[in-house]
N, C-alpha and C positions, 0 to 999 in steps of 0.2 A: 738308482742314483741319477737316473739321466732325466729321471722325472720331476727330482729335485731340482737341476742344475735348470732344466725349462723353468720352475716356477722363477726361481732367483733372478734367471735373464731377464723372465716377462717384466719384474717391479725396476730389473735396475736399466731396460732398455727407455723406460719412461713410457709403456705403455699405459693409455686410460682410454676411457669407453666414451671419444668423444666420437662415435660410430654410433650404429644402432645397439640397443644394448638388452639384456637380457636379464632376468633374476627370478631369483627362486628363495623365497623368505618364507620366517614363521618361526614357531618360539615354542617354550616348554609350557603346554596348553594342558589342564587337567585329563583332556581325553587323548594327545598325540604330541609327539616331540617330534618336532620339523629340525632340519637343518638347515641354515641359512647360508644361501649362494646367489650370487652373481655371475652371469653368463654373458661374457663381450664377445662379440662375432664382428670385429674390422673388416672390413671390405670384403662379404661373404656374397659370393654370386649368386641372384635370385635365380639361374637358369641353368645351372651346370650342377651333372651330377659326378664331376670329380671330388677325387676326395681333396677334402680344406679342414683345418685345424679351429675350434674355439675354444676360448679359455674358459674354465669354473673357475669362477674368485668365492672361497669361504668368505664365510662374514667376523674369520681371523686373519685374513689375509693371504691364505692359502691359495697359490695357481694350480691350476689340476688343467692339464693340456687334453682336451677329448677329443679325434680325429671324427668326422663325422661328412656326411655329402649331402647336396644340396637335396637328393631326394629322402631325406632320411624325415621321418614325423618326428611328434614329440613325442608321443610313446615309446620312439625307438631310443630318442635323445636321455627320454629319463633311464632308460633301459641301460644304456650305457654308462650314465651316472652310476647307477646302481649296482653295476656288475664291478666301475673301477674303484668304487669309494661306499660299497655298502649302503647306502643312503636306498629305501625304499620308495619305490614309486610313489606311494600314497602321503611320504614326507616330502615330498616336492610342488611348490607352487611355481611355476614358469610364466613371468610377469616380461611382455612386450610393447614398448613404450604407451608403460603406466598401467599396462590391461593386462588380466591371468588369462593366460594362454588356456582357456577351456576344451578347447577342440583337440584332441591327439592323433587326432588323423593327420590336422594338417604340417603340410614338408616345409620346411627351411625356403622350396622353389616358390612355395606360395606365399609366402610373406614378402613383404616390399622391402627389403634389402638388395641394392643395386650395388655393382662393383665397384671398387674405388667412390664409392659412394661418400658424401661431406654433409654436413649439417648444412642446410640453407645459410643459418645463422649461427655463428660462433659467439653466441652470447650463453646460448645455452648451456646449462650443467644439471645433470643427474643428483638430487637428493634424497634421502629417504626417513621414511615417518616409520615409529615403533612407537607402541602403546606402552602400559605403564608397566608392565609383565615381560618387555624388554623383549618380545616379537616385533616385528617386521612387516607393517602392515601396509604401506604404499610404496614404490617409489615414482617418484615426479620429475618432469621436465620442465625446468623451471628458469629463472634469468635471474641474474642478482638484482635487478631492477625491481621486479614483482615483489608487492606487498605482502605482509604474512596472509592481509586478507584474501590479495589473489589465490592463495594457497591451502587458505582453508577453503575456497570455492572448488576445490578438486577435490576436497575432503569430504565422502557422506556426512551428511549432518555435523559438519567445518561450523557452522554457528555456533551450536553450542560445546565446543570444543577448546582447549587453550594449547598452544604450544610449546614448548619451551627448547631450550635450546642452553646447554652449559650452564643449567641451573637459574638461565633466566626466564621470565614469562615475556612473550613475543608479542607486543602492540600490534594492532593487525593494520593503524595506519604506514606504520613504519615498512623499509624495506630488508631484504635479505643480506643485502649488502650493509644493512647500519647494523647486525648481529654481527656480522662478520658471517656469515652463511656463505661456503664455498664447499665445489665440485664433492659430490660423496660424503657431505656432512650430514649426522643422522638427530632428528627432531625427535622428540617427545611429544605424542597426543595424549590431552586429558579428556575423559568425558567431564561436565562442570556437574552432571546430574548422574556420575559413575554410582555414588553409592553413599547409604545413612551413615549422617556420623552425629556425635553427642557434644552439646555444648553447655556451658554452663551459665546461669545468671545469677547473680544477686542482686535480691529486691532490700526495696528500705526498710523494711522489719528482720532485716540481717540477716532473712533465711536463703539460703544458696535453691536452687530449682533446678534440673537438669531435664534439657528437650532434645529431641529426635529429629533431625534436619535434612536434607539437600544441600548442595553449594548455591543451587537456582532458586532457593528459596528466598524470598523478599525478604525485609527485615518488618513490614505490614502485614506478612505470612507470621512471623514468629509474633508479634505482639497480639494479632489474633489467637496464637495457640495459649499464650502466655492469660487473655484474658477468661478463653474457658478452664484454665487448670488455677488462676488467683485469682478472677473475677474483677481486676482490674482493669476500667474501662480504658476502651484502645486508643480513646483521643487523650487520656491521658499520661499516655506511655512513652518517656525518652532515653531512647536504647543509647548506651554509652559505648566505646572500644576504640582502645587506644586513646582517651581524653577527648573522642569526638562525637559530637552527635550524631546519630546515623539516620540519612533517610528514607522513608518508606518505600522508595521506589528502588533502591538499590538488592543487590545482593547480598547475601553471605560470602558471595565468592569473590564478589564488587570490594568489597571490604577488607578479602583476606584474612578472612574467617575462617580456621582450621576446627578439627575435634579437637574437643578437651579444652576449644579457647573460651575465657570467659569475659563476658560481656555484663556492665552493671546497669539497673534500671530505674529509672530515677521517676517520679511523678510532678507532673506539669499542674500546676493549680490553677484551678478556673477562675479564680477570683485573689482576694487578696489574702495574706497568709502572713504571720505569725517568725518570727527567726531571732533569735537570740544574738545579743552583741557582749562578749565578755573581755575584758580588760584585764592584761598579765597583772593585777594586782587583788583579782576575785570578784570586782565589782560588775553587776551584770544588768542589762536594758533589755525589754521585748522593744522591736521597733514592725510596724504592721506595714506591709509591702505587697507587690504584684512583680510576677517575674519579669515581667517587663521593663522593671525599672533600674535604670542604670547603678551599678555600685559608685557610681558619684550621688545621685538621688539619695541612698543609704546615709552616705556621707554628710549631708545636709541637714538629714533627722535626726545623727549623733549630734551634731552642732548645736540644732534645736533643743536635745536633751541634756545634752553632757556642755555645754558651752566648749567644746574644744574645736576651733577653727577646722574647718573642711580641708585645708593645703596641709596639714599638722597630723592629718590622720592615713594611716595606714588600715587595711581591713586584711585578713589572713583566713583561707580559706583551704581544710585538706591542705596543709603545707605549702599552700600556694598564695603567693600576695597577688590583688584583683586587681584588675585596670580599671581605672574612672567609666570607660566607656563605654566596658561590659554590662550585661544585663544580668539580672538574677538568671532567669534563665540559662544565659550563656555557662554562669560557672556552677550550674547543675545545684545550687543551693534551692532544697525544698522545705517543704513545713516542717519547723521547729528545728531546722539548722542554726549550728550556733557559729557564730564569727568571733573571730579574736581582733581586736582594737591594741592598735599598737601605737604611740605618739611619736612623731619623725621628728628629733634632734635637731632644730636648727640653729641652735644657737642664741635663740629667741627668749625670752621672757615674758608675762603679764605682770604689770603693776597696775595699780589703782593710784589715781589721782583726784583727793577730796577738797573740792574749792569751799571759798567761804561762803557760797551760797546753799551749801548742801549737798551740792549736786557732785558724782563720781565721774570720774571717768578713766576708762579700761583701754591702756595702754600697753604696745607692743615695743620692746626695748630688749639691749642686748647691756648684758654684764658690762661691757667697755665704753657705753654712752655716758657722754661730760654730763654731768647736772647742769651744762652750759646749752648741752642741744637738748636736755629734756624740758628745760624753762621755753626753750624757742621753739616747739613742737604743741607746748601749753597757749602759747599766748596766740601761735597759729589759729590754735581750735578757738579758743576765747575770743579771740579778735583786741586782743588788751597788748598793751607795752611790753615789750618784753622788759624793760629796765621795772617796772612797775610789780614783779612776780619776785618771791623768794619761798623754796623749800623748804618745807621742815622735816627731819624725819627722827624719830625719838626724842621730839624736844629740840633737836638741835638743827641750827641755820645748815644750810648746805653749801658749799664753795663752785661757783662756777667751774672751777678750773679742773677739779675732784671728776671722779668717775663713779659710776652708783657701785660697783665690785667694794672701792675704797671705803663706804660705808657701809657693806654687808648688805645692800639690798640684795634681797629675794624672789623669788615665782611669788605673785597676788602678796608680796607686800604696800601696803599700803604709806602715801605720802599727801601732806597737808601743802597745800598749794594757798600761799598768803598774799593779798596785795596790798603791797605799802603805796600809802598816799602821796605825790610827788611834795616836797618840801620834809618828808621826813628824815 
């Protein structure tokens, strides 16, 4: 009970290990199951061999009070663990600011713990790093100020390593303090190169392919692997995930490229290619292009072919409507992709207007325009009197004051454009 009553004091007197501080970590490892502890020794005299008290903190929270003196080793310190709390010597790591205590010869006196001893600097705080097996592999003396990068710098092979922290991934420009990283908070290390895992692709002849990977794998690594298993040359290769092009320089791990994610592959044409334009009404164009060319350029060749204005067209692509200023390339459209043409509603019209000279002409009009502003739009182009023009449509005069709705005109209906001689 009274061992109980010590640990309760220890958490609720607000003690913390801003002294020197001690630990003994490790995890359920296929060859040994460690126990995890923490050893604070406040103000323990490097020269006296009376006896002084230090805490075991589990890595549940447990105080475990072990009386012990300055001349005691660490073999004698694990020894005492071991005799109060079963824990074998060989499950204990004794870690001294940052370093495992290797030596068990040496005493408590030999270590640089000075009496009433303080941190130069109160900025500092103890945190600790566990792998993905959920052992306990560092801990660190660190400042909220330092970077994750400072951090992986204390970490064996910290480069290629990622941290995380509450389920987030750690920027290693950023600081400890923009996580929120405080006194005894415990980090997540990945290796990025821990271990294979299987991704999937689909290629454009709709067959799915599954490859063997790293995280540190390039996505120039995978389209190499990709071109000895489909023979698909690698400059012509554009790895798609998540809607985005991916590039050669980057990662699978750059990417947030998991197993089982899958990734589409799309081919780049060398030259110009071939793509279908089909209209919600079945009717359908090859138009010949380069990826390079803007889906406004597309737009221009419908015009060309289908006489429907460039501002009037829509293009749909995979469920998606295309920006003027994307490129073929951009919206991953290859050989023999077909587009849907869709006409944007403006409210607009064509008519035809047939002069008495012969000559047509293809006019842009809205159902509510007077026959008053279509005579004054004619005579514009004509360069003639506007009193001098009169409409016919079915035979019949048209009234200025009339609206083309009020006579039924229609899309590409056709209107005679007559000029009376002045004195008639």
């Amino acid at each position: 009970m009274a061992s109980s009553k010590k640990r309760k004091d220890y958490f609720e007197s607000g003690c913390n290990f801003s002294d020197d501080v001690w630990g003994s970590f490790s995890s359920q490892s296929p060859f040994c199951s460690k126990k995890s502890l923490l050893i604070g020794i406040p103000n323990t005299p490097s020269d006296s061999t009376d006896d002084d008290e230090i805490n075991v903190v589990t890595s549940t929270g447990e105080v475990i009070p072990l009386p012990v003196k300055g001349s005691d080793t660490i073999r004698e310190i694990k020894l005492k663990i071991q005799a109060n709390e079963h824990i074998r010597i060989h499950q204990q790591e004794l870690f001294f600011k940052e370093n495992v205590s290797k030596y068990t010869n040496n005493s408590l006196a030999n270590l640089p713990i000075k009496k009433e001893s303080t941190r130069e600097s109160v900025g500092f705080m103890n945190i600790f790093i566990k792998n993905l097996e959920g052992r306990i592999i560092y801990s660190l003396e660190v400042k909220p100020s330092d970077t994750v990068g400072n951090v992986k710098a204390k970490i064996m092979g910290g480069y290629r390593r990622v941290l995380m922290f509450n389920d987030v991934v750690l920027e290693d420009n950023d600081t400890l303090a923009h996580f929120h990283v405080v006194n005894g908070s415990i980090l997540t290390c990945i290796d990025k190169a821990d271990r294979k895992m299987e991704i999937f692709v689909n290629i454009l002849t709709r067959k799915t392919i599954s490859l063997l990977v790293t995280p540190t794998d390039t996505i120039a690594n995978v389209k190499l692997t990709i071109f000895y298993q489909e023979r698909i040359p690698v400059d012509e290769q554009v790895m798609i995930f998540n809607g985005m092009a991916l590039e050669n320089s980057g990662t699978l791990f750059d990417f947030h490229i998991k197993g089982e994610s899958t990734l589409a592959l799309m081919r780049r044409s060398r030259g110009l290619m071939q793509i279908s334009i089909k209209t919600l009404k079945g009717y359908a164009i090859t138009v010949e292009v380069n990826p390079s060319y803007t889906i406004g350029n597309v737009k221009s060749k419908i015009q060309d072919k289908m006489d429907i204005p460039h501002e009037e067209q829509e293009l749909i692509f995979n469920e998606v409507v295309l920006d003027n200023i994307d490129t073929i390339a951009d919206s991953n459209i290859g050989e023999e992709s077909t587009l849907t043409l869709v006409c944007k509603s403006t409210g607009h019209m064509h008519i035809f207007i047939k002069t008495m000279s012969g000559k047509t002409i293809n006019m842009k009009v809205k159902p509510s325009d007077t026959v008053y502003n279509v005579v004054s739009k004619i005579a514009d182009m004509e360069g003639l009197p506007r009193c001098q023009l009169t409409l016919l449509f079915d035979g019949r005069g048209l009234i200025d004051s009339l609206t083309l709705a009020d006579y039924h005109i229609h899309e590409k209906s056709t209107i005679d454009s007559v000029v009376r001689l002045i004195g008639d």
